[in-house]
N, C-alpha and C positions, 0 to 999 in steps of 0.2 A: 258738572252734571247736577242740575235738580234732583233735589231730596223728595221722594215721593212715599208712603209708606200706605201699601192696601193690603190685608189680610185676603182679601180675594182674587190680586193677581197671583196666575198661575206662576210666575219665574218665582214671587216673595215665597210662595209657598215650598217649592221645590229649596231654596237655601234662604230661608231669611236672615241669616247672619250677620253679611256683608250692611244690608239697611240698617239692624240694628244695632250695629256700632257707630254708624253716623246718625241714627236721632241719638243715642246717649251722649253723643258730643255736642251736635250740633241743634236738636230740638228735640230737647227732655220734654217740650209741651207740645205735642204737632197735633195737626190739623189738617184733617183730608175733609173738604167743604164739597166735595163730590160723592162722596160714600157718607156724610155727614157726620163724622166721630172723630174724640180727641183721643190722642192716645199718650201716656204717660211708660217712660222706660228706663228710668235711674229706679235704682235697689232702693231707694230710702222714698221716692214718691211711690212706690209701688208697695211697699210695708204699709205705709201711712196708710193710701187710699184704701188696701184691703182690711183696714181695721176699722173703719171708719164708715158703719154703715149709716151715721148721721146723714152724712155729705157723698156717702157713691153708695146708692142704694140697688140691692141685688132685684128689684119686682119687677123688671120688665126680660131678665131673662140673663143670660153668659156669652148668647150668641150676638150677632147683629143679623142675620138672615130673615127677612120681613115671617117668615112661618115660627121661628123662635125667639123673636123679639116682640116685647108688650106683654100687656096687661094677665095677660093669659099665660106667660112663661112658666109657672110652677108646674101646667100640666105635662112640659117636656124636663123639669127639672125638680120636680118636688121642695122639700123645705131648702134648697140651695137656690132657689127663687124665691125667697124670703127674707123679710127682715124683721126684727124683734116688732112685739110678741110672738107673732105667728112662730117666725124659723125658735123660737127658745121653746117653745112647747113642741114641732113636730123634731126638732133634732134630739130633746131630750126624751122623747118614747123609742127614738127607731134606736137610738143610742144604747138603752133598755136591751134591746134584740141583740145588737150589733154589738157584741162582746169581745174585749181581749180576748176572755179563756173560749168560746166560739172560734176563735179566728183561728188560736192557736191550734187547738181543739184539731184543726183539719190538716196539719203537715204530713202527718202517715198518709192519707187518703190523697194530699196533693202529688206525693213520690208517687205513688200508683199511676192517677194518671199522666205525668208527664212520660213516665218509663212506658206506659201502653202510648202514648202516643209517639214517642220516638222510637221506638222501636221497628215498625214498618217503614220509617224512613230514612234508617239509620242498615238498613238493609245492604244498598250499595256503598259507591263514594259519592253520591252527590244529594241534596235536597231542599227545598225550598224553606229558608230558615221561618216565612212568614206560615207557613200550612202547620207548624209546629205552633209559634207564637200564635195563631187566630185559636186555635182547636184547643190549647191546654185551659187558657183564661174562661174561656165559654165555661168546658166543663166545670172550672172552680168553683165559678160563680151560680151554675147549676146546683152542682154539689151542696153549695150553700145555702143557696134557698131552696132547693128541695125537684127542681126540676126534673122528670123522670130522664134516663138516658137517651129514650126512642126521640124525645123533643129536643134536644139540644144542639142538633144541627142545624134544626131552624130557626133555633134563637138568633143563635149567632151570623145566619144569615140575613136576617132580618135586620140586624142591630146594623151591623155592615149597610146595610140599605140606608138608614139611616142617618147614620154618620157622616158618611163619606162617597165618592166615587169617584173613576179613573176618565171618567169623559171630558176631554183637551176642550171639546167642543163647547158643552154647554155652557151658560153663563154660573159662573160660582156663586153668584151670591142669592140662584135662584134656588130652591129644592123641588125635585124632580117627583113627579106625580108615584114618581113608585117608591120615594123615600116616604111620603104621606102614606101610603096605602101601608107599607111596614110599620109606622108606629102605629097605626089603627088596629094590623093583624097583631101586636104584640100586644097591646091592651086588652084584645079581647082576648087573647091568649091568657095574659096572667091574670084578669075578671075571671075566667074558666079553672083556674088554678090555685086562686083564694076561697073561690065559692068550694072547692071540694077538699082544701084542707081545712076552711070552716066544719067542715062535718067531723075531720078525723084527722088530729094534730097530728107531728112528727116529729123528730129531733130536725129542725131545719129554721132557718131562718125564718121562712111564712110565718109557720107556727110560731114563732117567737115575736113576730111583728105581732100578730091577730094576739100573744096574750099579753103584749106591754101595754104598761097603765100608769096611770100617776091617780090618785085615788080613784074617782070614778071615771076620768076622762083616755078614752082609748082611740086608738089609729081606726079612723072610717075605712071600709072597702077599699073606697077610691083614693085614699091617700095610700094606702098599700101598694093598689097598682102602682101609684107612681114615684112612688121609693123601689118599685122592681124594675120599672123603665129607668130610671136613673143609671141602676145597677150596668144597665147593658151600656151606657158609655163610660160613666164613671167606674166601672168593675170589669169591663171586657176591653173594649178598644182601647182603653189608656196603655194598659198593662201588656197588649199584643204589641203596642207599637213601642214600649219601652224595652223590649225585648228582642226586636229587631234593632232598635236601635244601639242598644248597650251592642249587640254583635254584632255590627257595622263600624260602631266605634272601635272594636277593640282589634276586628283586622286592619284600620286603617291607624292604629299607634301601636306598632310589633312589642316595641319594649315593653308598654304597660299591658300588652296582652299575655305576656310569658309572667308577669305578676296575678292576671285577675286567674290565667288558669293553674296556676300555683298554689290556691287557695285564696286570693283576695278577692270571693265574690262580691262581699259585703260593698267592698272600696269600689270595685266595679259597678253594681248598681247605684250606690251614691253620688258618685261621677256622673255615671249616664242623665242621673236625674236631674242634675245641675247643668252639664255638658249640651246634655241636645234630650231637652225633657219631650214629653208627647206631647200635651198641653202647653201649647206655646203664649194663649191669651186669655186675660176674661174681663167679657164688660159687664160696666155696669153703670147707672145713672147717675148723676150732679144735682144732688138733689138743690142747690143755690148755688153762686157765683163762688166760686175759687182759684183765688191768686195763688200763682203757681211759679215761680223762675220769669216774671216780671209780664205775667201770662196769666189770662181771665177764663178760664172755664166755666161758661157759664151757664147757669142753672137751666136743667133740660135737657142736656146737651152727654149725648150718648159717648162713653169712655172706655176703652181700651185700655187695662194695665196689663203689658205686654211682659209676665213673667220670666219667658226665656230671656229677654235682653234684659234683664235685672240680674238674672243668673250670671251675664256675662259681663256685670258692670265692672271695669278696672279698680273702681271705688272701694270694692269689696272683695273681689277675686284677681290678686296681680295674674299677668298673663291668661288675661280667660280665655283665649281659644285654643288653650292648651288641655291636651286631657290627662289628666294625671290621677294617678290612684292614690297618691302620697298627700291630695289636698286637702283641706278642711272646709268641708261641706257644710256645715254647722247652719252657714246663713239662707244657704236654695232654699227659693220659695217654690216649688216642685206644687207644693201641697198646698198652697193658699197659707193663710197667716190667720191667726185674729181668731172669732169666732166660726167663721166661718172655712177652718183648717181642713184637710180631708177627712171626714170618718172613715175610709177604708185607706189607711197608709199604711197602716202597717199590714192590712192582708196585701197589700199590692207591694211590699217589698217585702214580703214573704214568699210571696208568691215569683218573683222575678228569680229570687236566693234562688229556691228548690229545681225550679227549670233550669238555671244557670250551672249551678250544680251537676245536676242531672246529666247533662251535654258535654261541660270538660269533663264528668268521670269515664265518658264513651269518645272522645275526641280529643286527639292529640293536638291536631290544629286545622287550619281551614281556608281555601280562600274564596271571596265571594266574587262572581261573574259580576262586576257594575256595571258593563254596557244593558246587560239586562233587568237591571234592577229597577223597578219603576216602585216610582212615590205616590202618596195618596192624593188629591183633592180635599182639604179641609182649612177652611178658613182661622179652627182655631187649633187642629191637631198638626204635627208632624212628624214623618213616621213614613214603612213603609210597606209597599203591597205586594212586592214580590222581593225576593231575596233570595237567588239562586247562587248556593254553597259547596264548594266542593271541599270535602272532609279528605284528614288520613285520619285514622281509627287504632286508639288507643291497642297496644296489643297486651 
């Protein structure tokens, strides 16, 4: 069978696994001249290039979707559409904001809300593990930047819009008039929500964005907004979907599920993150011709490093399609590498812990309905949208 690899067909998205163990064997340098991008998928080309924003520069965006690819990318991606100077000045203000002791700062208030939201769904035996994973991360990510409670449904409905969708139909690699209309309504949404914590700070994140500085030079209005749009994929959809995912994995390998709910959350979400991350890809551009595995990538020419199959490289992980809690995670590139590493990793496996937590201390065990479980639509995410669970309930 011809080796084909698109981030936009729908079967790759639903398992890409299977493809990328055969580009790691057979085309570590591949080439889709139809969708026009190289994609790179060994652990050690995939370090390289992410560290490397000489030669694979972040400015034209993460995505390849004609609406989030180009010159304009930082307005859907902020300083992570960036390359030095620019990204070393806005990453070192928001950085300012975006505190360890912040982050940590919020575990009491994260137990809160995960127990208010499982709690009504933890009612009978059965519920949709994805209505828990969408709903907690929203609020967190509210909580932290300061969003009032009344607006937080719509964030995250919005965000949702924009992300992803479940239509078999449409063409994936176009985005649908109503995913534009949601990043416009969130714009103007948090434009409406830095003009009023401009008047009157808070303990929150805005407020901490609006007073970072490096002597006189501070984050613009608009570079605010778009470290708060960021947030809603890099801070909500990643972290809903790796929480679906960690418990999808964990009913589908018994034995290491009677270890993560024994107390090995930690080994459980580090698994997942390496195992079956949400963030499966990210591009970026060739700034000049690079020989590569007897292979010319050449300058201009739009690059895929295909993360999860670096996760799953034999080179570095024996037996990667294995999930084990006993592994050594050390190397998953989950988070990006280099300069441009996650800043929200550790709230986002903070935040995995505390919900993960939360669930085995109310759930003995579980099994999830798969004929109904449907997956998302996303060229770089994967993950899922519905996740019907039936529980027995700790006594």
């Amino acid at each position: 069978m011809d080796l084909r690899y698109s981030p936009f067909d729908p079967g790759i998205q639903r398992d890409p696994y299977p493809v990328y163990a055969r580009l790691l064997e057979e085309a570590p340098v591949y080439h889709n001249p139809d969708d026009d991008f190289w994609a790179l998928s060994r652990h050690a080309d995939v370090v390289a290039a992410l560290r490397d924003s000489d030669r694979f520069s972040n400015v034209n965006g993460l995505r390849l979707e004609p609406a989030f690819w180009g010159p304009d990318a930082e307005r859907f991606f902020s300083f992570v559409a960036m390359d030095p100077p620019k990204h070393t000045r806005m990453r070192g203000l928001v950085s300012r904001a975006f505190t360890q002791h912040r982050v940590q700062g919020l575990e009491p208030r994260l137990r809160e809300i995960a127990r208010a939201h499982l709690r009504p769904l933890l009612e009978g035996d059965a519920f949709d593990m994805m209505h828990f994973a969408g709903a907690f991360p929203t609020d967190v990510i509210s909580e932290l930047v300061g969003v009032p409670e009344a607006d937080r449904a719509r964030v995250r409905e919005l965000g949702k819009a924009v992300m992803y969708r479940p239509d078999d139909d449409a063409d994936p690699a176009d985005l649908p008039p109503e995913a534009l209309q949601a990043i416009g309504a969130l714009v103007g949404y948090y434009t409406e929500l830095t003009i009023e914590r401009a008047r009157e700070r808070r303990d929150d994140l805005l407020s901490g964005l609006l007073d970072a500085a490096e002597g006189d030079d501070r984050l613009t209005p608009e570079e605010i907004v778009g470290v708060l749009i960021l947030l809603v994929g890099a801070g909500i959809e990643t972290t809903m979907l790796l929480l679906g995912n960690a418990w999808y994995a964990a009913w589908r390998h018994p034995d290491e599920r009677a270890g993560a709910f024994g107390g090995r959350v930690d080994d459980w979400v580090a698994e997942t993150l390496r195992h079956s991350p949400p963030t499966q890809t990210i591009a970026r551009t060739a700034t000049r011709d690079v020989a590569l595995h007897d292979t010319v990538v050449p300058a201009g020419a739009r690059v895929v490093l295909l993360a999860a199959a670096a996760n799953r490289d034999p080179r570095v992980f024996p037996d990667p399609e294995r999930f084990d809690l006993d592994r050594d995670t050390g190397a998953a590139i989950t988070f990006g590498s280099g300069r441009h590493h996650c800043l929200g990793a550790n709230l986002g496996r903070l935040e995995a812990r505390v919900a993960l937590q939360e669930l085995t201390s109310v759930v003995a065990d579980y099994e999830i309905d798969e004929s109904a479980a449907q997956r998302i639509r996303s060229s770089n995410n994967h993950g899922f949208a519905t996740l019907p669970t039936r529980i027995t309930a700790r006594r």
